[in-house]
Each structure stands twice: as C-alpha cells, then as structure tokens.
N, C-alpha and C positions, 0 to 999 in steps of 0.2 A: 504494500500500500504506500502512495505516495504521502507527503507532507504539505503544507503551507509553506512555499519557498522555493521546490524545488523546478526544476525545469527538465521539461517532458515534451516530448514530441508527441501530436497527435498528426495522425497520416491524413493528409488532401488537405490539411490548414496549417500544417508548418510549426512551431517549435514554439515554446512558453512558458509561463510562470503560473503555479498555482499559487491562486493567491486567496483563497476561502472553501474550504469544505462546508456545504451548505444542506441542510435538508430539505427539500421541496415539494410541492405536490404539483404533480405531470399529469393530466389526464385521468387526476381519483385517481392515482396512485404517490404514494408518498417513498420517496428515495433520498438516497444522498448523492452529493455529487461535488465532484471538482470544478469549482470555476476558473479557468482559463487564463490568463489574459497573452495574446498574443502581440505583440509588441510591434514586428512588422503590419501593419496595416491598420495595429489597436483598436483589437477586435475580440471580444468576449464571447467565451464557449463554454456551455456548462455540458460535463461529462457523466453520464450516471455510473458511480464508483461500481457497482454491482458488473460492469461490461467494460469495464477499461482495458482489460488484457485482452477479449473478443476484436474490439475495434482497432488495437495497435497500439495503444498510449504505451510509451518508452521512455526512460533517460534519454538526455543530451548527449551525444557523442564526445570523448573526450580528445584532446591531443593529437593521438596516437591517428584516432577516428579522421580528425581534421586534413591529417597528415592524407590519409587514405584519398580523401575525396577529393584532394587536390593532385594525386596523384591520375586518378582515376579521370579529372579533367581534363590534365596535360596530353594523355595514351591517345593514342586514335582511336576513331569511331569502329564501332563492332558492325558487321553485316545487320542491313535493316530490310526487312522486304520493301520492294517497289511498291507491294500492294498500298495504297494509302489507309484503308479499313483495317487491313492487318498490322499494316504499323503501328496505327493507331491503337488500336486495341494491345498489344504487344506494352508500349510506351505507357499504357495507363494501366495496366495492370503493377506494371512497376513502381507508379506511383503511389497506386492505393498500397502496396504491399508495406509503405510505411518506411522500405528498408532508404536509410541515406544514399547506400552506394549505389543503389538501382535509381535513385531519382536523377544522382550525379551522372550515371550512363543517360539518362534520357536530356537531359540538358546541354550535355556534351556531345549526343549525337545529332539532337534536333541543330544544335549550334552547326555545327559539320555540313549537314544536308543543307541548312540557310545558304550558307555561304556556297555552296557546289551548286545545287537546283533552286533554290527557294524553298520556302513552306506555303502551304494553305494556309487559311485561315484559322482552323479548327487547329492546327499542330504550331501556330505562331501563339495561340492562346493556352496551349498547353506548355509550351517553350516556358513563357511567362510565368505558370502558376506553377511549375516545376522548379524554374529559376527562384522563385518568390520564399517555397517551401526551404530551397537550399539555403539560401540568403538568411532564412530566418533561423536557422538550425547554428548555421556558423558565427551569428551575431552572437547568441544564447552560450554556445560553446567556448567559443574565445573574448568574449565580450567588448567585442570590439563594434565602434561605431556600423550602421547601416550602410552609408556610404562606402566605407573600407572594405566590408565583405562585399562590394557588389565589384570593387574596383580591381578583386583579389579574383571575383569568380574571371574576370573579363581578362584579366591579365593571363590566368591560367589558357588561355588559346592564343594569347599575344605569338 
C-alpha cells in the first residue's frame, strides 16, 4: 500500500504524488482511494485503493531506471508494421501496459517514423501523450524542472 507523499505512476496519465487517502462514496458504494495529483498538466485522479495493483499504479523509476530510458531513447527504432491499425494498436498496448521502457520504445519510435514518413494524426496525438507520460515520470524521478526533462527527452535523438 502506498502513503501520502509518495510518487507513483498511474498508466495513460503519467506519474504523481499522493497527496490524501480519502474515503468516498462512488455510485452507493463507499471506498477508499488515492488522490493523485499529477503535476504535469495539474490534474487530479482519484484511484480506488481496493484496484490499484489491477490498473498499474507503481513507484517512480529510480536512477538506474532513468539511466535505462534514456538509453532506450538514444538505440534505434525497433521494426514497426507499415500497417497503421496494427501499429497502432501495437504502440498503445505498450502504453497502457504502464511499463516506462515500452512507453520510451513508443516515443522513440513514433519520433523515428516522424522524421522518415510523417505520422497521422491519431499517432502524432499518441506521440504527444506518450511523450507527456515520459516527461512526467522523469520530472517525479529526478526532480528536475518540466522544461529540462523535455529538453533531455529531445536531446536524447539530437
């Protein structure tokens, strides 16, 4: 079980701070839950503690972690199908999976495919909330300003 303080990642919203375990009532039903706050976009999530390991909610990636996903940036892109549906599906499977280093393959490769063919629309918005999720992970992890970690993701394909 988490704490009040800690910083957790919740998959498809990116990385945060609990900042109140609350009890609530949902629909005639009364729970408890984690409240959120997510720092990039400062946007408030309340989690029901009873499903936080079902949906993904995790620690922050340490160091070591950091170390990885910038590693993981720098590599070349991995074979992506041509299909765009299967890419697609493919790329958001990895993001819901919550895992950092699959979000970091999907930002690095949409990144890659930009710059060779272009993207769609639907894979420039996924780029975006992939980039968004990393962005927020790395701020949380190293505690470094917003700006920095985005200037860090950017550099990493410099």
């Amino acid at each position: 079980m988490f704490k009040i303080g800690d910083k957790v990642v919740y998959p498809m919203h990116g990385a945060g701070i609990i900042e109140a375990i609350e009890e609530k009532e949902v629909l005639g039903e009364t729970r408890q839950y984690y409240i959120l706050r997510l720092p990039v976009g400062d946007m408030k999530v309340m989690i029901p503690i009873a499903t936080c390991k079902e949906v993904g909610l995790r620690e922050v990636i340490d160091d070591n972690g950091v170390e990885k996903v910038l590693e993981i940036l720098r590599d070349k892109s991995t074979n992506m199908s041509e299909n765009w549906n299967k890419r697609y599906r493919a790329n958001l499977e990895k993001i819901k999976s919550g895992n950092i280093y699959e979000v970091a393959e999907v930002v690095r490769n949409l990144i890659s495919r930009d710059r060779e063919k272009g993207l769609s629309s639907g894979e420039r918005k996924m780029l975006e909330n992939a980039r968004q999720i990393l962005i927020s992970e790395l701020v949380l992890a190293t505690e470094m300003a917003e700006d920095y970690a985005k200037t860090m993701v950017e550099g990493a394909f410099a």
